[in-house]
C-alpha positions in Angstrom: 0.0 0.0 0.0 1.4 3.5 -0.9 2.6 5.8 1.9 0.2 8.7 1.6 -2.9 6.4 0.9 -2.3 4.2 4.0 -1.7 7.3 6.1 -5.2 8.7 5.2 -6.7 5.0 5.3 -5.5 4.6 9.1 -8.0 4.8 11.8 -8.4 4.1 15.3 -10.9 1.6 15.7 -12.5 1.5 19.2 -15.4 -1.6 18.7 -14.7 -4.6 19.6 -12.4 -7.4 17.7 -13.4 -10.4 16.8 -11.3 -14.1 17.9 -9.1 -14.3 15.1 -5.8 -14.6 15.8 -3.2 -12.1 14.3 -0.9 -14.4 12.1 2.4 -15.2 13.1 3.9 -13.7 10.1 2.1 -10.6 10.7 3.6 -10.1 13.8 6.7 -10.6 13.0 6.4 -8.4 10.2 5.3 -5.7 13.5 8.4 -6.6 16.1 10.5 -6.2 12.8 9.2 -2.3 12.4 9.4 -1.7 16.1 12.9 -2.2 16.3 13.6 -0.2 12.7 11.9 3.2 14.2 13.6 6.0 15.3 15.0 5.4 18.9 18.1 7.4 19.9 20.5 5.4 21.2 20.4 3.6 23.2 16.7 2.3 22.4 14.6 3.7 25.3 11.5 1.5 24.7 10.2 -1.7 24.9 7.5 -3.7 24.2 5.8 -6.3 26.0 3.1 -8.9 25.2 0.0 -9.6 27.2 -1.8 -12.8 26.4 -3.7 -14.1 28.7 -6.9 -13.2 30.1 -6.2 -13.0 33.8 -3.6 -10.2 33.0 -6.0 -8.2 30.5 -8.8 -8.2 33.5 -6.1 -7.4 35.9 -5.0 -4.2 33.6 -8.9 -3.5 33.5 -9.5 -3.2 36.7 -6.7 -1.1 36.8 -8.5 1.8 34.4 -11.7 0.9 37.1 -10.0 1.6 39.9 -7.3 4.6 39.1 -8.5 6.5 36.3 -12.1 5.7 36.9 -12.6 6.6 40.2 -9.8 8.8 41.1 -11.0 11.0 38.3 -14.7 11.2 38.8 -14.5 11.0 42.3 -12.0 14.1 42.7 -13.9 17.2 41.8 -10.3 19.3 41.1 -9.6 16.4 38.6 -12.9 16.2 37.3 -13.3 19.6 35.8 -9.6 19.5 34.8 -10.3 16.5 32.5 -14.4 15.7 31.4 -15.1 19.1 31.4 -13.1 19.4 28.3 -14.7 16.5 26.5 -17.6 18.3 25.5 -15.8 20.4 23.0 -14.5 17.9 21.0 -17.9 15.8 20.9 -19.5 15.9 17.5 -23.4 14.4 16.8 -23.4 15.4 13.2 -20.6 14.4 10.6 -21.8 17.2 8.0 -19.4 20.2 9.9 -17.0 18.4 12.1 -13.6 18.5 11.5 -11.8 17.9 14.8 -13.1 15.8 17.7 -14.9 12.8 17.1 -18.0 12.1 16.2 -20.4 9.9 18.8 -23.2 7.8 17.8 -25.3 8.8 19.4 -28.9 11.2 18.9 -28.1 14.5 18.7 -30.4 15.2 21.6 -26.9 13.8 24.0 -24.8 16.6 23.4 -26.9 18.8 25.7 -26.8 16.2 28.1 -23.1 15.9 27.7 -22.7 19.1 28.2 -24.8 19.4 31.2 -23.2 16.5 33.5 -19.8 16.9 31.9 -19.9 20.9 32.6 -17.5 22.8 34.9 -20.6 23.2 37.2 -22.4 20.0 37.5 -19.8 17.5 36.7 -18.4 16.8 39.5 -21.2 16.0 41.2 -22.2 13.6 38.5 -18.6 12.4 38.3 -19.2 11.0 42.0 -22.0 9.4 41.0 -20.5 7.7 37.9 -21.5 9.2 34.9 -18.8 7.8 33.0 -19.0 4.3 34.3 -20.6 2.5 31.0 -17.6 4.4 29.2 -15.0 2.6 31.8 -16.8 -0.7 31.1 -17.0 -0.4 27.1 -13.3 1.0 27.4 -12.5 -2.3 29.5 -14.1 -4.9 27.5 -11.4 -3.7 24.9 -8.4 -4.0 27.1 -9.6 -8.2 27.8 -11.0 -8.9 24.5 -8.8 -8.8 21.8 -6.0 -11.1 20.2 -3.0 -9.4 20.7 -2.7 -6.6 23.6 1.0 -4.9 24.2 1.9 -2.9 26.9 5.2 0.2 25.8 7.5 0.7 28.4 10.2 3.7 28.2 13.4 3.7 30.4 13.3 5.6 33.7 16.5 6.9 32.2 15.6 9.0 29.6 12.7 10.8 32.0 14.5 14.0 33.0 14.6 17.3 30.7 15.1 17.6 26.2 16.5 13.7 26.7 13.0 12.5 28.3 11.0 14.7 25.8 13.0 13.3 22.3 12.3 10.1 23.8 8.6 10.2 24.1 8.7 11.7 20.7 10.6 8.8 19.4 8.4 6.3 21.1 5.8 8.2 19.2 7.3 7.5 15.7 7.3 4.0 16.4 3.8 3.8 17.5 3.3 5.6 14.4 4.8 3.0 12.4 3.0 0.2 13.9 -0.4 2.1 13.3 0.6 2.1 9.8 2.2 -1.1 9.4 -1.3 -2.4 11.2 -3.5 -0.7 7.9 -1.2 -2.2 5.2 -1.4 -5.9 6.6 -5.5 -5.4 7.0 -5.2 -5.1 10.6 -7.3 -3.0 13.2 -5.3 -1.2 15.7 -6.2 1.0 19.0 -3.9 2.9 21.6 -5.0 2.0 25.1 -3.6 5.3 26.7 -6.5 4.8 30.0 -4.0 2.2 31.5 -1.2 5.3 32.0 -3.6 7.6 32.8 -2.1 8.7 36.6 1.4 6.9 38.0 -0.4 5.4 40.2 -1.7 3.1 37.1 1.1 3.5 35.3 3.3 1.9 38.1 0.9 -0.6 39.1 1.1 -1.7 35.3 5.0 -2.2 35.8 4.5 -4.4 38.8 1.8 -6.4 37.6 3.8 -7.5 34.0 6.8 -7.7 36.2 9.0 -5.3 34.7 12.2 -3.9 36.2 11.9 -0.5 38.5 14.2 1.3 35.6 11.1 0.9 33.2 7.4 2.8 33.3 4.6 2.2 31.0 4.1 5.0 29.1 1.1 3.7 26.5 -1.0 0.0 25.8 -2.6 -0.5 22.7 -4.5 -3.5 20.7 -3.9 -5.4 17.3 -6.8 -7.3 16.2 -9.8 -7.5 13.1 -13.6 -6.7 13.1 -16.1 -7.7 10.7 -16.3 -5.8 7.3 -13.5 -3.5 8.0 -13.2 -2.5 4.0 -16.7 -1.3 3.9 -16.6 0.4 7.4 -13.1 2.1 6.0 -14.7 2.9 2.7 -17.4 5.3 4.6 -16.8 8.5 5.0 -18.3 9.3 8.2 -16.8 6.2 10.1 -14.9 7.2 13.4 -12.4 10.1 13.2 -12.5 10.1 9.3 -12.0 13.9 8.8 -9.5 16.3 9.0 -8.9 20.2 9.1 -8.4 21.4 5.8 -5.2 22.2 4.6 -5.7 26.2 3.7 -6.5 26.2 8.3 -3.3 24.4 9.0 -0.6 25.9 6.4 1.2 29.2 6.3 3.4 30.0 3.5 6.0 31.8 4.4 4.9 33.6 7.8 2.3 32.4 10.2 -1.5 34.0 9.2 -0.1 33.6 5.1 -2.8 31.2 4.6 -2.9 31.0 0.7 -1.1 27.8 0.5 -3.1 25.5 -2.2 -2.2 22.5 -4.6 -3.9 22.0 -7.4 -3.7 18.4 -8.0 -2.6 15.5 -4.9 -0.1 13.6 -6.5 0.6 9.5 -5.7 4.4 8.0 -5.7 5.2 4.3 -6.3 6.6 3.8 -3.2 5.1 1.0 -0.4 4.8 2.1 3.0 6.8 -0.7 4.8 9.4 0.2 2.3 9.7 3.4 3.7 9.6 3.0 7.2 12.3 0.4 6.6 14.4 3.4 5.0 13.9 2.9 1.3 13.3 6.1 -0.9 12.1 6.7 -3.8 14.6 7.2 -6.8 14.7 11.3 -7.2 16.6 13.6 -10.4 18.2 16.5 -8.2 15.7 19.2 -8.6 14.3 22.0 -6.3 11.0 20.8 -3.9 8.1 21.9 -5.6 4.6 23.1 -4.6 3.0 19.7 -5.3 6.0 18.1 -3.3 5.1 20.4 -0.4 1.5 19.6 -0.7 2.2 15.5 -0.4 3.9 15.8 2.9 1.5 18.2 4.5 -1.0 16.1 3.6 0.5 13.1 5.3 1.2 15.2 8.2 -2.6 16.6 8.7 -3.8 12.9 9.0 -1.4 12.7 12.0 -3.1 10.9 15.0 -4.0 12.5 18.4 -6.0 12.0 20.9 -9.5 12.8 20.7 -9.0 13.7 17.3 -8.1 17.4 18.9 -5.4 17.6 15.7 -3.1 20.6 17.5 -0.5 21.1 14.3 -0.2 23.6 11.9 2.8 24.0 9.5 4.7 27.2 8.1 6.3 26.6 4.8 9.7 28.4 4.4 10.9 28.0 0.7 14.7 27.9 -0.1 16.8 28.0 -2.7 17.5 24.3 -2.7 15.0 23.0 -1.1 12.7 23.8 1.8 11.9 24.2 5.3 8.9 23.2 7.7 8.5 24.6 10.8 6.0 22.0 12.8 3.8 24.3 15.6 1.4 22.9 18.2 -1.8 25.0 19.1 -1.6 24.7 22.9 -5.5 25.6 22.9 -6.0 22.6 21.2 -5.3 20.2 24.3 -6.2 16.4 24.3 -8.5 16.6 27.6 -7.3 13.0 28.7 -3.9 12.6 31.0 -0.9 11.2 30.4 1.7 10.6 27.8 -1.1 11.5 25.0 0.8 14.5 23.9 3.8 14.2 23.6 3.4 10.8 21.6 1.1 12.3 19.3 4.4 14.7 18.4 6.1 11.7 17.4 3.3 10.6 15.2 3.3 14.0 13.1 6.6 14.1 12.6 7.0 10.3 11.5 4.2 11.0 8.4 6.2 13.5 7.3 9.5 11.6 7.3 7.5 9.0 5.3 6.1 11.3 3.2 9.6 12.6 1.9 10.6 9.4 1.5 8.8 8.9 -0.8 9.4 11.5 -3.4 13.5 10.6 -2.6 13.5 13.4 -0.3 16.1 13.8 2.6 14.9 15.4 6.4 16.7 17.0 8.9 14.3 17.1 12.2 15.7 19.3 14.6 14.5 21.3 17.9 16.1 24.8 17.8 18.1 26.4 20.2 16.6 28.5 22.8 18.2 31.3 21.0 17.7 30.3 17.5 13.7 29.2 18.6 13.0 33.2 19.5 14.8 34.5 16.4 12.4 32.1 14.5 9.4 33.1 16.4 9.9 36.7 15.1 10.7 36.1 11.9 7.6 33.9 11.1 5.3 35.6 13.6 4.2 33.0 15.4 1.7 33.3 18.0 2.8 32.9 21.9 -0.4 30.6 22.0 1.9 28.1 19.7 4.9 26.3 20.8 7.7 25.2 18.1 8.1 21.8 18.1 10.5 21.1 15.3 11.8 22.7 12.1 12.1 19.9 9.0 14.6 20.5 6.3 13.5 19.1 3.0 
């Protein structure tokens, strides 16, 4: 499957799996992946398997017992977390394009809003008003063929080492998401299980990992039942995206005049190019359609609850091009945890892809302090956006 077409095929699939088992091929084809991702060095991950059912119903009561409670039952925590859901809860697909969309009647949202408010929340929260979310949420953690817990070094946890790290864990999700949609299989992060370090450590103990190790993120590999014609429609899950004139600036930050006229397609297979392979390229400068590819591939980025935080300023050289990646801090996944900061690695992992595939070269870097402010200035960008990266092309 091509790069671009399985980034905008992936999705997060959050109904149950069916019993098959994931072939053995298949996974290997997965550990393969894992390993080739970007890491640092050392490697600061690693993953673990969880197979049987006593363990799955252990992690589950986990997410009962630590996120569920301590987070309805604390009114501080409460209206730092649920009261946030509401904004990204869609109940029409025809205008939404961030959050996700609930099946539900469009009468909920009112309730929704009402006993997941600022005001009445937390007293709905003590009573449990996201319990049947806890237990759908939990029958996913126990039922499903293949669950893996990602555990990052204790190592890497303190200042720009900890953070590149999380980032890099991110890629590799990334890559697994995608490997996942070109072998036909469904995949979902279980981020619930890391929610507090109180869960997070208890998840250590129970899959008996040393003390130098946290989990960080869970997630699930499995199938469900007519997944082509559940892809194929439109409206399923989080299958919409901001459009690209929002989310680029050409040039300077607020330049929004950035279009492409036609979305071009390479020949290059997306397992190919996460295992390094590029495309075969005839020295030439990075044109508009070129630019257009990669942002592409980097709007269909993951993050949790669909919040999609990242917007792109195009800086055009004369032998190539740059990217500066920014994230909308007003545009904050509600839920706790490592969330963020893994979703980073997930934007910037489409766009190495992407460039591999038209034969392109990156350079992902985080600028200096010094060199960060300059750029700040010179592309105005807003104090309301950080800089993650800047992406030579």
């Amino acid at each position: 499957m091509e790069v671009l077409e399985t980034i905008q095929k992936r999705r997060t699939i959050r109904i149950p799996f069916n019993e098959r088992k994931v072939l053995k091929r298949d996974l290997d084809v997965l550990l393969e992946i894992s390993r080739l991702s970007p890491n640092g060095d050392p490697v600061s991950w690693e993953l673990v398997s969880v197979e049987d059912y006593a363990t799955k119903s252990r992690l589950a009561q986990i997410v009962e017992d630590d996120f569920g409670d301590v987070f309805q039952k604390d009114s501080q925590k409460f209206r730092r977390v649920f009261s946030q859901y509401p904004r990204w809860m869609h109940f029409s697909e025809a205008k939404a394009k961030d959050g996700v969309v609930l099946d539900k009647p469009k009468f909920a949202k009112y309730f929704y809003n009402f006993a997941l408010g600022k005001t009445f929340g937390p007293l709905f929260g003590k009573l449990g008003i996201m319990n049947s979310e806890f237990k759908a949420y939990c029958k996913n953690i126990i039922n499903n063929p293949l669950l893996f817990g990602v555990f990052r070094n204790r190592h890497f946890n303190a200042g720009s080492a900890g953070i590149a790290s999380l980032v890099n864990t991110g890629s590799m999700l990334q890559n697994l998401r995608l490997t996942a949609t070109s072998l036909g299989l469904c995949y979902q992060d279980i981020g619930w299980i890391t929610a507090t370090k109180e869960s997070s450590e208890k998840a250590r103990q129970l899959l008996k990992m040393p003390e130098d190790y946290v989990a960080i993120n869970f997630f699930r590999i499995g199938y469900i039942d007519d997944l082509d014609r559940r892809s194929q429609n439109p409206n399923f899950r989080s299958a919409f995206r901001r459009d690209l004139k929002d989310i680029v600036n050409f040039g300077k930050f607020g330049n929004k005049n950035f279009e492409v006229a036609q979305m071009r397609r390479t020949d290059l297979e997306v397992l190919d190019a996460i295992r390094g392979r590029k495309a075969e390229r005839v020295s030439k400068p990075v044109s508009k359609d070129e630019l257009g590819y990669i942002l592409e591939a980097a709007r269909w980025a993951p993050s949790g609850f669909n919040v999609q935080p990242f917007e792109f300023v195009v800086i055009e050289q004369e032998d190539g091009a740059s990217i500066a990646v920014l994230e909308n801090m007003e545009r904050r996944d509600p839920d706790p945890g490592p969330c963020e900061a893994l979703a980073k690695g997930g934007v910037l992992q489409n766009i190495r892809l992407a460039a591999r595939a038209l034969g392109l070269n990156t350079e992902i870097k985080k600028p200096a302090l010094s060199e960060e402010e300059s750029l700040r200035q010179t592309l105005y960008i807003p104090k309301n956006y950080s800089l993650l990266s800047l992406i030579e092309l």
